[in-house]
C-alpha positions in Angstrom: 102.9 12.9 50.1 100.1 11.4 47.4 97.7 11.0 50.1 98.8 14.6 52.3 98.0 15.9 48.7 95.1 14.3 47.8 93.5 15.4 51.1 94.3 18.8 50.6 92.5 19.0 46.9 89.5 16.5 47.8 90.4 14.5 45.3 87.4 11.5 44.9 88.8 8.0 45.4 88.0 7.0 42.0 90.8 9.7 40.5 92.9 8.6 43.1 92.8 5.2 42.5 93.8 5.8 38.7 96.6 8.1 39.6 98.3 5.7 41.9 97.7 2.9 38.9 99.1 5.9 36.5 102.2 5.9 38.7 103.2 2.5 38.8 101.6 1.0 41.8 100.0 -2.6 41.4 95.7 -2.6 40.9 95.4 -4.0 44.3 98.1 -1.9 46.4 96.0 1.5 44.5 92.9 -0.1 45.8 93.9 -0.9 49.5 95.6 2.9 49.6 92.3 4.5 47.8 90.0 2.5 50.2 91.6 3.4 53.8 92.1 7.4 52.1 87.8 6.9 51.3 87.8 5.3 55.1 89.9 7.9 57.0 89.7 11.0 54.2 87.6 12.7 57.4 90.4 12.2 60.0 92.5 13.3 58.0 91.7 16.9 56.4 90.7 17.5 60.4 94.0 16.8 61.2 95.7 18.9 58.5 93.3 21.7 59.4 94.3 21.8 62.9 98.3 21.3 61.7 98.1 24.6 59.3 98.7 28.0 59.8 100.5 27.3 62.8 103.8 28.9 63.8 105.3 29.1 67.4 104.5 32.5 69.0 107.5 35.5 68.4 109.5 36.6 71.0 109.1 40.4 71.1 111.0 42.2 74.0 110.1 46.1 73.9 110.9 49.1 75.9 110.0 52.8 75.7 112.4 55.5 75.6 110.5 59.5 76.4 113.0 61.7 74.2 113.1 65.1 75.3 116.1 67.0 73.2 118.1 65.9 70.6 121.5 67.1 69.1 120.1 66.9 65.6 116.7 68.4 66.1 116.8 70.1 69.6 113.7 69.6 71.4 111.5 66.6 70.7 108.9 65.5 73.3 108.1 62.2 71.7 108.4 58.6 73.0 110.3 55.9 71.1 109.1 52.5 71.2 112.2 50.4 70.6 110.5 46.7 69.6 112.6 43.0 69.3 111.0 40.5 67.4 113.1 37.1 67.7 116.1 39.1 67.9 115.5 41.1 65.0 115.5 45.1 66.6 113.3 48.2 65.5 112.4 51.3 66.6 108.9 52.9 66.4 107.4 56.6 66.8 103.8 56.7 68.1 102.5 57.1 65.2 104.1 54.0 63.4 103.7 52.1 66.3 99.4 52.8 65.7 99.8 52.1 62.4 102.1 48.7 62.9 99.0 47.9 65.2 96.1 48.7 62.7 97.8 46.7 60.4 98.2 43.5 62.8 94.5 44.0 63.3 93.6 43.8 60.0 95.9 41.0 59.1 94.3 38.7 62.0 90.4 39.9 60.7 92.2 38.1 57.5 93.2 34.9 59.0 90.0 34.5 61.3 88.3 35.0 57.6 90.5 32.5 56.6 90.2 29.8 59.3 85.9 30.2 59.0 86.4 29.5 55.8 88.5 25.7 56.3 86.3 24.8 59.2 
C-alpha cells in the first residue's frame, strides 16, 4: 500500500525513505524498500497505468418496440427502445435514446482526455 501510494503521487525516494523511518521501519529495511521503489518506480507507475480505469465491459441486451396506438394517448407512431444494462431495465424514446448517446460521446472524449494525459 506505502509503495502503490507512493507511485501514484511520485513521491522522490528521499521522502520516502523518511516516511518509512517516520513509521517505524528500521534505517536499513527503509533503505532496501526506497532503493528497489528508485529501481523499479518505472515498472511500476506503467503497471498501475495499464491497471486503472478498467472495468469489465456491461452487458446491455436491447430490443425495439414500433408503438402504433395507445389506450392512454391513442395514436402514437413512435419506437421504444427498451435497453438492459447488467440486468438493470430502461426504456428509451428516440429522442432520449440520441441524447443517452451524445452524452456517452462526450463522456469517452473525457476519458481519452484523460488517458493522454497519464501516458
Amino acid at each position: 500500500f506505502i509503495l502503490k501510494s507512493a507511485l501514484r503521487n511520485d513521491v522522490e525516494n528521499s521522502s520516502l525513505d523518511t516516511e518509512l523511518q517516520q513509521l517505524g521501519f528500521p534505517k536499513d529495511h527503509a533503505g532496501a524498500l526506497t532503493k528497489s521503489y528508485s529501481e523499479n518506480s518505472q515498472k511500476g507507475r506503467e503497471a498501475l497505468r495499464r491497471s486503472s480505469l478498467r472495468y469489465p465491459a456491461p452487458e446491455i441486451t436491447w430490443s425495439t418496440d414500433f408503438i402504433t396506438w395507445s389506450s392512454k394517448c391513442g395514436s402514437v407512431d413512435e419506437p421504444l427502445i427498451r435497453l438492459k444494462i447488467n440486468g438493470t431495465p430502461c426504456t428509451l424514446t428516440l429522442p432520449k435514446l440520441e441524447l443517452l448517446i451524445t452524452e456517452l460521446r462526450t463522456a469517452a472524449k473525457c476519458i481519452k482526455n484523460v488517458k493522454l494525459l497519464m501516458y
